[in-house]
MDAnalysis code that builds the backbone (N, CA, C; Angstrom):
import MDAnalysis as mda
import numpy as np

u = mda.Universe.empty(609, n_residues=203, atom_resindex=np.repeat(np.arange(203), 3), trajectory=True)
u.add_TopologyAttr("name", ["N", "CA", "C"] * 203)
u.add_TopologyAttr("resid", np.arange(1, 204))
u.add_TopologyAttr("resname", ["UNK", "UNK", "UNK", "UNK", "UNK", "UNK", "UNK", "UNK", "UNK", "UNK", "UNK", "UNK", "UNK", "UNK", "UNK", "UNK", "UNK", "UNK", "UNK", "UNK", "UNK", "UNK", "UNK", "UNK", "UNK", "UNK", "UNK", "UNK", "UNK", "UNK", "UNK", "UNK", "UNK", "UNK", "UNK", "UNK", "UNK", "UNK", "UNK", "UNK", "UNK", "UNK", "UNK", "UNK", "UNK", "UNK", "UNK", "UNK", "UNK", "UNK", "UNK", "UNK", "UNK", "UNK", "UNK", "UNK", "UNK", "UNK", "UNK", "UNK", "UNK", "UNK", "UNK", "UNK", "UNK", "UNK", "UNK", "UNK", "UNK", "UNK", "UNK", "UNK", "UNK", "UNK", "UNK", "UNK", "UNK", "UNK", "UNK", "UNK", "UNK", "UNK", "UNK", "UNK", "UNK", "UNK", "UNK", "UNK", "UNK", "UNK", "UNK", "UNK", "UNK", "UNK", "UNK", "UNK", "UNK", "UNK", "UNK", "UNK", "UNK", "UNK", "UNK", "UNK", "UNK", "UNK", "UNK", "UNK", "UNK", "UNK", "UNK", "UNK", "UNK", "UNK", "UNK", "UNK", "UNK", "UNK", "UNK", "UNK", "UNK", "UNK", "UNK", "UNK", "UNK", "UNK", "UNK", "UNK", "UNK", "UNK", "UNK", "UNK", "UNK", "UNK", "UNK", "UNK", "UNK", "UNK", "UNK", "UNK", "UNK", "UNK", "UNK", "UNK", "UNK", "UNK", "UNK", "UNK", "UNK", "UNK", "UNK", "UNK", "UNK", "UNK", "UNK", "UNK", "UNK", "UNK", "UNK", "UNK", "UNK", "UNK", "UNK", "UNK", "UNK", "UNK", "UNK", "UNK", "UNK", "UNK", "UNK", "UNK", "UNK", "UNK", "UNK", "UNK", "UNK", "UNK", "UNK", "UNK", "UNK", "UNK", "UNK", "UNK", "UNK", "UNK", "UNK", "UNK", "UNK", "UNK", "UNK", "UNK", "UNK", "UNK", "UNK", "UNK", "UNK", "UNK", "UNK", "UNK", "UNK", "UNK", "UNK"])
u.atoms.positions = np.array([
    [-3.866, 9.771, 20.762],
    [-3.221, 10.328, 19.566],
    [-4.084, 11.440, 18.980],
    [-3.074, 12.698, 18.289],
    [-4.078, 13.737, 18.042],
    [-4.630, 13.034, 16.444],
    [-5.835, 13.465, 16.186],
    [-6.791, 13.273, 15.039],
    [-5.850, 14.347, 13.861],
    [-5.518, 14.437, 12.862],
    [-5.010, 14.521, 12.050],
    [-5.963, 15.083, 10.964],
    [-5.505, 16.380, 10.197],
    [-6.902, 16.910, 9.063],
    [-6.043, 17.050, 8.054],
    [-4.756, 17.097, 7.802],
    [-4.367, 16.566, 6.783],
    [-3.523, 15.908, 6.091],
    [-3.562, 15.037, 5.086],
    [-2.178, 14.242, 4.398],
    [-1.422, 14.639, 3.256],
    [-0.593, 15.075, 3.435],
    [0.581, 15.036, 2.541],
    [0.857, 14.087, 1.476],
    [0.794, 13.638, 0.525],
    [1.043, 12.174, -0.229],
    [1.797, 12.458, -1.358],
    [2.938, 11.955, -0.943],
    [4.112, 12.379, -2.145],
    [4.277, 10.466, -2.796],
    [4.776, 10.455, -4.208],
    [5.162, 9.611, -5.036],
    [6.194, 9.822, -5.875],
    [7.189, 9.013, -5.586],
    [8.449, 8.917, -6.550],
    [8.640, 7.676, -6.822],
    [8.918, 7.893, -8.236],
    [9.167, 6.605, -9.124],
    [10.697, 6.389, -9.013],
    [11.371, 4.786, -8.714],
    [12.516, 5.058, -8.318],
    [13.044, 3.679, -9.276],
    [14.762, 3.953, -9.624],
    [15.223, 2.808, -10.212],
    [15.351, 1.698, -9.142],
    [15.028, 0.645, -10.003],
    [14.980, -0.938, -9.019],
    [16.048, -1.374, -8.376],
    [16.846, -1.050, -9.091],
    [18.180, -1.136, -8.376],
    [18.858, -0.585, -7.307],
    [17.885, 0.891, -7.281],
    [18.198, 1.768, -6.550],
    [17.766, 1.787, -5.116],
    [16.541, 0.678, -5.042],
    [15.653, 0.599, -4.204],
    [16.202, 0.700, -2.601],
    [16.679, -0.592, -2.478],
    [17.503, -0.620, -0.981],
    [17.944, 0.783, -0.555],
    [18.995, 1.523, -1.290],
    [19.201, 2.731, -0.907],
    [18.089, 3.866, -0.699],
    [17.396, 3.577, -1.329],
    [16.345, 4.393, -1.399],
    [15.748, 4.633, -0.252],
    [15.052, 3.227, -0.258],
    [14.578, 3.507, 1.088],
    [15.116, 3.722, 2.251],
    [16.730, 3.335, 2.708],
    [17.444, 4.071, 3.999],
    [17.015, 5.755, 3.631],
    [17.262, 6.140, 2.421],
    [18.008, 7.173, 2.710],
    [15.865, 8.663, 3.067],
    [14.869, 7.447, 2.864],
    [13.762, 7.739, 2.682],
    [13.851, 7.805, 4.426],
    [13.633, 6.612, 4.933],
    [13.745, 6.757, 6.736],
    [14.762, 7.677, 7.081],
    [15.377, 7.879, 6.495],
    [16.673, 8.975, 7.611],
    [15.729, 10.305, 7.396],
    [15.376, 10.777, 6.335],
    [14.846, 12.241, 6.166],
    [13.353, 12.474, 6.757],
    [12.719, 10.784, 6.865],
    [11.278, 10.992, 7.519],
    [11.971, 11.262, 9.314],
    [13.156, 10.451, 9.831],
    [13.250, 11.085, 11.340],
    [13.695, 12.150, 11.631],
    [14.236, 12.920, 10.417],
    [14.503, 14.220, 10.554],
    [13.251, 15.272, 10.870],
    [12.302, 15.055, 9.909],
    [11.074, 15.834, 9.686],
    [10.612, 15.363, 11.416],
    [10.424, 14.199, 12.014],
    [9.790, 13.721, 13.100],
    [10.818, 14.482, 14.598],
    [12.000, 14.841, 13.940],
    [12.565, 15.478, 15.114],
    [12.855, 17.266, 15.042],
    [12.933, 17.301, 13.670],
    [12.582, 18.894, 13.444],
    [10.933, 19.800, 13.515],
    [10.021, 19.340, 12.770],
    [8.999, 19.438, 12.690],
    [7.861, 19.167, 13.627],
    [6.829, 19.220, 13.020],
    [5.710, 18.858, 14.111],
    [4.560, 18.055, 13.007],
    [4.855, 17.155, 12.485],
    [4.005, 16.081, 12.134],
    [3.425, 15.230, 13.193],
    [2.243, 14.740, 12.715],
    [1.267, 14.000, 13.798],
    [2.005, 12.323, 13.616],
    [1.763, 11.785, 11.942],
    [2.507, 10.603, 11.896],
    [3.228, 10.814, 10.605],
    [4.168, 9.884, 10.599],
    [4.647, 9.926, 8.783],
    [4.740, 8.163, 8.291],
    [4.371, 7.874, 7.508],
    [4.221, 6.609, 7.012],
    [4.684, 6.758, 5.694],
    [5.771, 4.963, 5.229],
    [6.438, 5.272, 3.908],
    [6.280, 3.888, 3.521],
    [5.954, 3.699, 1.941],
    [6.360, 2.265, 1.824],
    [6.193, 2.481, 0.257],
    [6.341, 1.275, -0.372],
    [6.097, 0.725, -1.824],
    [4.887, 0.366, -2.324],
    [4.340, 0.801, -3.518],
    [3.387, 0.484, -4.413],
    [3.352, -0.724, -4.656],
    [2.514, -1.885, -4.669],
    [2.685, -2.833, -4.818],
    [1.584, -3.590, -6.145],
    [0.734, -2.354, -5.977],
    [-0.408, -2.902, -7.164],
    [-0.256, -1.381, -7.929],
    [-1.452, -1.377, -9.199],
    [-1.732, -0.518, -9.531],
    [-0.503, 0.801, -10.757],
    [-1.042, 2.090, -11.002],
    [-0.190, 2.474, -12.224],
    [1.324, 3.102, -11.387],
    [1.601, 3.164, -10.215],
    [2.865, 3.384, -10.267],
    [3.614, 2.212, -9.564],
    [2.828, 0.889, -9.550],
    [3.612, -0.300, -9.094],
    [5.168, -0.031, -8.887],
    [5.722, 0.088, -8.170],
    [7.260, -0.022, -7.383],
    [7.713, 1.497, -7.443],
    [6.614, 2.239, -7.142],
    [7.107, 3.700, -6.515],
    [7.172, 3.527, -5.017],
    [7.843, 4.563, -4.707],
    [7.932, 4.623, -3.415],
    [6.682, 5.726, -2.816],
    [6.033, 5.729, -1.893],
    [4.578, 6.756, -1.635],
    [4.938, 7.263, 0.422],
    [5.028, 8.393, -0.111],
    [5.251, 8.694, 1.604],
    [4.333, 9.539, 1.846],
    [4.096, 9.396, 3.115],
    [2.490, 10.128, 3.579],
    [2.692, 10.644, 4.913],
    [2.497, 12.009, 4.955],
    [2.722, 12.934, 6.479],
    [1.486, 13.249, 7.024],
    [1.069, 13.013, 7.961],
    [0.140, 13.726, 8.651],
    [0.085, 14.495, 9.364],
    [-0.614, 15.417, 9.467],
    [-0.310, 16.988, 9.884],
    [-1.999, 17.554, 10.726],
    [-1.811, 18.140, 11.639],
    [-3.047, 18.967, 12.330],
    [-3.356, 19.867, 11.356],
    [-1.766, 21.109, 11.153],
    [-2.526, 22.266, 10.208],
    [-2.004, 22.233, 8.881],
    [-1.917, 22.592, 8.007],
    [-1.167, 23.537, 6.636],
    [0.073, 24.206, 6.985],
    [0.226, 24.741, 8.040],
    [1.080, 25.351, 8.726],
    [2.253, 24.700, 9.173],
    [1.773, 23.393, 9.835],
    [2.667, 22.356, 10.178],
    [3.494, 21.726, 9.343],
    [2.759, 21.804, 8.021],
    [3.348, 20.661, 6.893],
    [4.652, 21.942, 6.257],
    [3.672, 22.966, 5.964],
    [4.762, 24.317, 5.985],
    [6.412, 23.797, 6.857],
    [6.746, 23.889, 7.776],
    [7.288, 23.825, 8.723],
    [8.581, 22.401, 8.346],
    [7.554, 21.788, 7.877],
    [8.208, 20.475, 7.883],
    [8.902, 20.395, 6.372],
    [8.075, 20.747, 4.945],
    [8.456, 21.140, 3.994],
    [9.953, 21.330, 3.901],
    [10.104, 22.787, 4.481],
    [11.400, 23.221, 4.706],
    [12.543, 22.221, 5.189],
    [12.403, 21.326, 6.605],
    [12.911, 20.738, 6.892],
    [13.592, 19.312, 5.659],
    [12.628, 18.738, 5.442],
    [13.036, 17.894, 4.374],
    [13.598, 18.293, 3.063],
    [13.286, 19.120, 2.676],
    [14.118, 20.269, 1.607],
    [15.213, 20.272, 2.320],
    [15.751, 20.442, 3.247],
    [17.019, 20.575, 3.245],
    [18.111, 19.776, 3.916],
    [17.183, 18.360, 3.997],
    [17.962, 17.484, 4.556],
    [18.369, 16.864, 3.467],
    [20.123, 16.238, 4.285],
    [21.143, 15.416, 3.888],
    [20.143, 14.579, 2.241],
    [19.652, 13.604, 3.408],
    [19.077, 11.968, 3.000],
    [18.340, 12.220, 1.930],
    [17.232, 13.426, 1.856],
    [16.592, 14.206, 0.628],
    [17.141, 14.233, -0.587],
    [18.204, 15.285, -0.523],
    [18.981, 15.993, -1.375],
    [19.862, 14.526, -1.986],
    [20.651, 13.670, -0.778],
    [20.864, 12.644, -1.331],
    [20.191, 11.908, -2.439],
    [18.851, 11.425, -2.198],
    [18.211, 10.691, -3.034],
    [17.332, 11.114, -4.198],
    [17.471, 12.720, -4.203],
    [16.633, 13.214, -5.759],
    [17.927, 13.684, -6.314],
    [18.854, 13.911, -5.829],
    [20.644, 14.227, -6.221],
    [20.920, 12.733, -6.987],
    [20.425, 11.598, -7.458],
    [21.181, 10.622, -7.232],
    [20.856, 10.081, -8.604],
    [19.882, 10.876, -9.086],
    [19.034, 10.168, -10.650],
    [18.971, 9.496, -10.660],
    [18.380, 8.952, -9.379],
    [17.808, 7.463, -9.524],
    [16.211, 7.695, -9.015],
    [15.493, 8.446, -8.876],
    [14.391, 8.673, -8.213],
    [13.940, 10.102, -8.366],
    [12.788, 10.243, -8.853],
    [12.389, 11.571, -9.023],
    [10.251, 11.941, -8.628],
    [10.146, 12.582, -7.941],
    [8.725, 12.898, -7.281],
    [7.551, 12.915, -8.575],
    [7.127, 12.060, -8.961],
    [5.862, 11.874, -9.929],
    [4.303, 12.498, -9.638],
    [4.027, 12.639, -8.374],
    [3.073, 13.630, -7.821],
    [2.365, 13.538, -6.252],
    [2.331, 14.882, -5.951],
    [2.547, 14.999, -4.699],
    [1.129, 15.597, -4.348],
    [0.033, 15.132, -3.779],
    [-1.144, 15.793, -3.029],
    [-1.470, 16.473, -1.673],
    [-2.222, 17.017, -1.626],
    [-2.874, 17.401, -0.344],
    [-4.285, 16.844, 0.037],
    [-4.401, 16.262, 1.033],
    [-5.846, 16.036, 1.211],
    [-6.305, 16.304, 2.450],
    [-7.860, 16.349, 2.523],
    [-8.193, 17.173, 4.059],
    [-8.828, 15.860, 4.279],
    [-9.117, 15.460, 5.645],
    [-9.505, 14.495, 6.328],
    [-11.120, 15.029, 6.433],
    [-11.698, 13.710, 6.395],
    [-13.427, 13.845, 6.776],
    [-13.000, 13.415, 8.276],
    [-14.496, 14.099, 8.895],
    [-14.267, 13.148, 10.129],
    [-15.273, 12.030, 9.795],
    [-15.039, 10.695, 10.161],
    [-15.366, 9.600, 10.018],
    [-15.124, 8.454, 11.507],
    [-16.414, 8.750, 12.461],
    [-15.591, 8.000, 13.714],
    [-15.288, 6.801, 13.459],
    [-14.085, 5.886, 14.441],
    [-13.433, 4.981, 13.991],
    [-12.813, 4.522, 14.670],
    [-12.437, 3.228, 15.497],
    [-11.631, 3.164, 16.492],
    [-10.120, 2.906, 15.890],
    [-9.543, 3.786, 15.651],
    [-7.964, 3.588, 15.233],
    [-6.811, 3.135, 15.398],
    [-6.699, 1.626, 15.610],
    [-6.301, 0.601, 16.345],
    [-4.202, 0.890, 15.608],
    [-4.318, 1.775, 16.567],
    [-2.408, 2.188, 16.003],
    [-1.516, 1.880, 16.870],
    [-1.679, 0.964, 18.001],
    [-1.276, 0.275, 18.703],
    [-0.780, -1.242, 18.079],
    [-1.413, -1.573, 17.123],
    [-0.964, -2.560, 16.422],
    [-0.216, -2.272, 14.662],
    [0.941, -2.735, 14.327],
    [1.650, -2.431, 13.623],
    [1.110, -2.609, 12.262],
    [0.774, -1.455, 11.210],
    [0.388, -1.362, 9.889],
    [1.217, -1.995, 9.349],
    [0.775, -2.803, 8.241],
    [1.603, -3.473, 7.126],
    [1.631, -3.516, 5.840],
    [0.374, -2.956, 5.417],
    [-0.580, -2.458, 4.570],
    [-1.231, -1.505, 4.522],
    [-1.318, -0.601, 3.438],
    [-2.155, 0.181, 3.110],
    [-2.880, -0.021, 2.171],
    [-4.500, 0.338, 1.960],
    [-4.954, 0.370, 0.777],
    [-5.691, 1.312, 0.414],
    [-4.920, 2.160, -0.677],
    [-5.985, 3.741, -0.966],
    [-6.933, 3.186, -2.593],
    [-7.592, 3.995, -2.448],
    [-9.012, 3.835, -3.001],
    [-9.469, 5.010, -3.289],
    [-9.306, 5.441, -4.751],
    [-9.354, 6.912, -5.039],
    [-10.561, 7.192, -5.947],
    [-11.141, 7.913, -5.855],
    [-13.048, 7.597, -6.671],
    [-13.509, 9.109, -6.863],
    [-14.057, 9.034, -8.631],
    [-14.496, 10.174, -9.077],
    [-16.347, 9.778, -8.506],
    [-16.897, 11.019, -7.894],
    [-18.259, 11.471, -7.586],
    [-18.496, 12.158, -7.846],
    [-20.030, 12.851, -8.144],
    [-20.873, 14.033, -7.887],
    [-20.932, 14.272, -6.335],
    [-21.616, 13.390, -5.563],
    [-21.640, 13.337, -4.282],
    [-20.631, 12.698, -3.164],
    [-20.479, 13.442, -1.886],
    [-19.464, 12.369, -1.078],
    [-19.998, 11.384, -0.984],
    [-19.281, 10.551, -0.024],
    [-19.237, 9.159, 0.122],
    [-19.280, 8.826, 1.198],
    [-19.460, 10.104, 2.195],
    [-18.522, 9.746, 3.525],
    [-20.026, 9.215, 4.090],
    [-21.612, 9.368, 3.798],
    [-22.170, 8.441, 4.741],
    [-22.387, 6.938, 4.276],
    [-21.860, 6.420, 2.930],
    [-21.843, 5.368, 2.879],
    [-20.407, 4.764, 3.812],
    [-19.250, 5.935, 3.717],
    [-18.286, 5.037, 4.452],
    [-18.638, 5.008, 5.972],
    [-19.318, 5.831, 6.282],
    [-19.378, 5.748, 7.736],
    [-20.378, 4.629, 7.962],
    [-21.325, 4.338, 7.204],
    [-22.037, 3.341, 7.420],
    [-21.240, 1.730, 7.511],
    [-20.204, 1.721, 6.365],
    [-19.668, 0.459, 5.872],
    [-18.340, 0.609, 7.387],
    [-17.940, 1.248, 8.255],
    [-17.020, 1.248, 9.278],
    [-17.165, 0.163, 10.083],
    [-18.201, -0.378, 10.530],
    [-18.228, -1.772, 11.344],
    [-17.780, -2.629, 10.847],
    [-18.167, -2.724, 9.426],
    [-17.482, -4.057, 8.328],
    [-16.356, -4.344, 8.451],
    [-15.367, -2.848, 7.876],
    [-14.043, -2.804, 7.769],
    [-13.299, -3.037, 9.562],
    [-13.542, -2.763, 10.405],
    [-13.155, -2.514, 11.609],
    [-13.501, -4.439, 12.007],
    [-14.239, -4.610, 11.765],
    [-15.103, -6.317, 12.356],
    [-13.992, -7.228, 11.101],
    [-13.239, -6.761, 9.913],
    [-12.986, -7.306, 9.256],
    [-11.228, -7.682, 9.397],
    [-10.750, -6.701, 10.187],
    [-9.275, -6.089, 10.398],
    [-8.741, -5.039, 10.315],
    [-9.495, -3.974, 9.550],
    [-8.641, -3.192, 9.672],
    [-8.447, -2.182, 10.862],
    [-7.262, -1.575, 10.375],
    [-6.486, -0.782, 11.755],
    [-6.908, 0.710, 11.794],
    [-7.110, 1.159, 10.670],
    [-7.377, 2.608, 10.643],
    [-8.075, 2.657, 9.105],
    [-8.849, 3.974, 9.326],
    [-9.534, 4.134, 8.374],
    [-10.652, 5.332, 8.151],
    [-9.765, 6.236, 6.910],
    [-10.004, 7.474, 6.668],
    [-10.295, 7.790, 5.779],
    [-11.270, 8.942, 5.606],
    [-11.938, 9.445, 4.119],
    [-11.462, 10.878, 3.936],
    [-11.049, 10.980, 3.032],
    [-10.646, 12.872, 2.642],
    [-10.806, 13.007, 1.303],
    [-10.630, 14.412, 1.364],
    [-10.746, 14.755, -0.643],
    [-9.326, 15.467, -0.529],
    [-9.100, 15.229, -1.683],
    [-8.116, 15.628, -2.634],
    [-8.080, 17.001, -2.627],
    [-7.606, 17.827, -2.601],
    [-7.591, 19.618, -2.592],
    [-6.491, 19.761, -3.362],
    [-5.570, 19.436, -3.676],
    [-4.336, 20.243, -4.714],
    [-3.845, 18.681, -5.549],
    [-3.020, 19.568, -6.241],
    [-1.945, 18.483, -6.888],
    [-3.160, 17.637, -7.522],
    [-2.508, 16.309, -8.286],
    [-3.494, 15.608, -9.430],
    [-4.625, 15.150, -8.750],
    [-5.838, 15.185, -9.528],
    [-7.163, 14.009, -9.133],
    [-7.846, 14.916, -7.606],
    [-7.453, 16.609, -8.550],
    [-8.448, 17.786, -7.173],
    [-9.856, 16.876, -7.406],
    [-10.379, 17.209, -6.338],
    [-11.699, 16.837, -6.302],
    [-12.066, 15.310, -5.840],
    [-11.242, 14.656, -6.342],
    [-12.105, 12.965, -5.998],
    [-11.403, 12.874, -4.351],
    [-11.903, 11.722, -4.026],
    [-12.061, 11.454, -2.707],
    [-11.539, 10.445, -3.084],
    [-10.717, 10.417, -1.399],
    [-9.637, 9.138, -1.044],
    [-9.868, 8.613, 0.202],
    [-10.206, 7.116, 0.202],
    [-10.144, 6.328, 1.478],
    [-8.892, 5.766, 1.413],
    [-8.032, 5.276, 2.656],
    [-7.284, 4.928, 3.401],
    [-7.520, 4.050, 4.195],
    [-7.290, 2.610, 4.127],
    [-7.245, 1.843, 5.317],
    [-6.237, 0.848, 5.487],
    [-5.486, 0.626, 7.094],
    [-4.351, -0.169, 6.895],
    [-4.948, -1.123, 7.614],
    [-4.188, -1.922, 7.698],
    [-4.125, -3.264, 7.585],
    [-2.394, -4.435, 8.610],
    [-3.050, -4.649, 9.198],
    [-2.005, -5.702, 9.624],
    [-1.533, -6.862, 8.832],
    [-2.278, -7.261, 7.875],
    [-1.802, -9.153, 6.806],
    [-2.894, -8.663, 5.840],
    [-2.637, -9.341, 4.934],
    [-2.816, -9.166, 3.654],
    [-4.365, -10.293, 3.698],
    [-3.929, -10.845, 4.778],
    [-5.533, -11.667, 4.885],
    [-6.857, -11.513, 5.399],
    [-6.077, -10.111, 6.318],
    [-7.253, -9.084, 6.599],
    [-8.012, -8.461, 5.380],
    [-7.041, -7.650, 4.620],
    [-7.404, -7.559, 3.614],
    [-8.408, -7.964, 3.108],
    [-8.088, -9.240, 2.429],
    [-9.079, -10.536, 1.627],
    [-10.295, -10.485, 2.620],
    [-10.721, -10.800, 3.836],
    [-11.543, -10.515, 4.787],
    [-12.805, -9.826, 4.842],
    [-12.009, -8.302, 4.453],
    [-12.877, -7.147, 4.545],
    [-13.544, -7.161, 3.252],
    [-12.764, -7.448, 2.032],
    [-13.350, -6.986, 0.508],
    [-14.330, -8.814, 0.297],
    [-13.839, -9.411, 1.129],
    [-15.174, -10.737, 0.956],
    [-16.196, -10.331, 1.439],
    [-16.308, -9.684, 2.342],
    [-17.458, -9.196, 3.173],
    [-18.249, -7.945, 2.730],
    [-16.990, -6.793, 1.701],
    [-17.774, -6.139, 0.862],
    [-18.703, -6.797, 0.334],
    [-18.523, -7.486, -0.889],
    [-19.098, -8.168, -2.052],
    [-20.363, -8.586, -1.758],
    [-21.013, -8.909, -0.433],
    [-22.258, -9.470, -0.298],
    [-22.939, -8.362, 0.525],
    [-22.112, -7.018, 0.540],
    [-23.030, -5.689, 1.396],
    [-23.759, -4.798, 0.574],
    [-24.713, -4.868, 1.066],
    [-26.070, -3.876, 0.458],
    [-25.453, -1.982, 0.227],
    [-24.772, -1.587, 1.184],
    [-24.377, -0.626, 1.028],
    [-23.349, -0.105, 0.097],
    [-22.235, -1.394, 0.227],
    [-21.409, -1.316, -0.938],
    [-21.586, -1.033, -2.311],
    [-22.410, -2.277, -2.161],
    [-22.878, -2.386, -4.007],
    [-23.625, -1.222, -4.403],
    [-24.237, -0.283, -3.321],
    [-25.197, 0.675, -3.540],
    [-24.172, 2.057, -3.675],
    [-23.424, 1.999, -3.480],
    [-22.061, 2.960, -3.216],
    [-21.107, 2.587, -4.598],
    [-20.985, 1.502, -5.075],
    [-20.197, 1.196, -6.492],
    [-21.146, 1.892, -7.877],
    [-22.617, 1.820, -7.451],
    [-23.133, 2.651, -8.630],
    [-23.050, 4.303, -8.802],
    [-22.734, 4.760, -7.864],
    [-22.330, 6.386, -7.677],
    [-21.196, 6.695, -7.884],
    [-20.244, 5.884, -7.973],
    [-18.685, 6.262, -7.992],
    [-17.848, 5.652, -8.768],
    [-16.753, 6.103, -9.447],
    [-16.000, 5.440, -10.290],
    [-14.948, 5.944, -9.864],
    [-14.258, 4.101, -9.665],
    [-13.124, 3.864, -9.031],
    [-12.233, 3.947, -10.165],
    [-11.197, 5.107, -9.827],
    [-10.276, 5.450, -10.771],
    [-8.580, 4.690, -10.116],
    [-8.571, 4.031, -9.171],
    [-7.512, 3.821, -8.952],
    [-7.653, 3.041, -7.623],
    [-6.759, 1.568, -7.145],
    [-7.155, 1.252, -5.675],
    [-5.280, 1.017, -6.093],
    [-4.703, 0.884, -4.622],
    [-3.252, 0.687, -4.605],
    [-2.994, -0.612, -3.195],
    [-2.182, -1.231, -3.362],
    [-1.989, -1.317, -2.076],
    [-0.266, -1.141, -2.248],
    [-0.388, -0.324, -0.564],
    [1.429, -0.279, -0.143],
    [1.955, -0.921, 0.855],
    [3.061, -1.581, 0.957],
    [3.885, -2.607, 1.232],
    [4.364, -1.435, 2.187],
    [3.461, -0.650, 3.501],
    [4.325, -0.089, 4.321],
    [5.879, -0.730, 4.754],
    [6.547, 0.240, 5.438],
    [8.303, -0.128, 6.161],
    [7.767, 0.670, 7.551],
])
């Protein structure tokens, strides 16, 4: 699989009622983009913790700027799109760009994500050699993938975002037990303030 430098991360807050529809009409316009475009992956699911609890969060991954360009257009003018911001029931609350660190990692995407958990943190300094250090943990712990980038446009420029999915929610629990007693961690919580952790209920 190609390595990926950047994510797209859109958020819309949607009525509850509206949900079921929502999300068809969310998969029809992500296989559009996947058959028009040239995205690397696209991943969609629900907020499940945190300040936009029961938004919907879709995330494209892209090689260039160029690509996402490309794809932009495409979803702009699909059906399923237009359907579901046409529908006042759902409207885009904020949409980022972020560039990927490289962070090696064995990216186990052969097995089906079920979870996401982003982790968004104001610094002076990166983070990326404490995360690269803490990668055996998370990887020895469950998780499936796992990425560090900063923020470049749209809200919260500047802080840095990790990404890691997850197969069960008990992986999860796993990895952050195994934080709690790591030297690096705790040494990494005094440099940074965690402004936000989410987890999403990928589809």
């Amino acid at each position: 699989m190609v390595t990926p430098n950047y994510c797209i991360i859109t958020v819309a807050k949607c009525n509850p009622a509206f949900m079921d529809k929502a999300l068809n009409l969310t998969e029809g316009f992500k296989n559009e983009i996947e058959r028009e475009a040239n995205p690397i992956s696209i991943r969609y699911g629900v907020m499940s913790t945190g300040q936009h609890a029961g938004a919907i969060a879709f995330f494209q991954n892209y090689s260039s700027l160029s690509d996402f360009e490309k794809s932009f257009a495409v979803y702009q003018a699909a059906n399923d799109y237009q359907a579901l911001f046409n529908s006042g029931n759902a409207s885009v609350i904020m949409r980022n760009i972020a560039k990927y660190l490289h962070i090696p990692f064995e990216q186990k995407t052969a097995v089906e994500a079920k979870y996401l958990v982003l982790t968004r943190v104001v610094a002076k300094e990166s983070m990326e050699s404490e995360i690269l250090a803490l990668a055996p943990l998370f990887s020895k712990g469950g998780a499936l993938t796992y990425r560090l980038a900063n923020v470049i446009t749209g809200n919260n420029v500047g802080n840095q975002l990790l990404g890691v999915s997850y197969s069960s929610m008990a992986d999860i629990e796993n990895v952050y037990d195994s934080l709690a007693n790591d030297e690096t961690y705790k040494g990494l919580l005094t440099k940074v303030h965690v402004n936000m952790r989410n987890i999403i209920r990928l589809r």
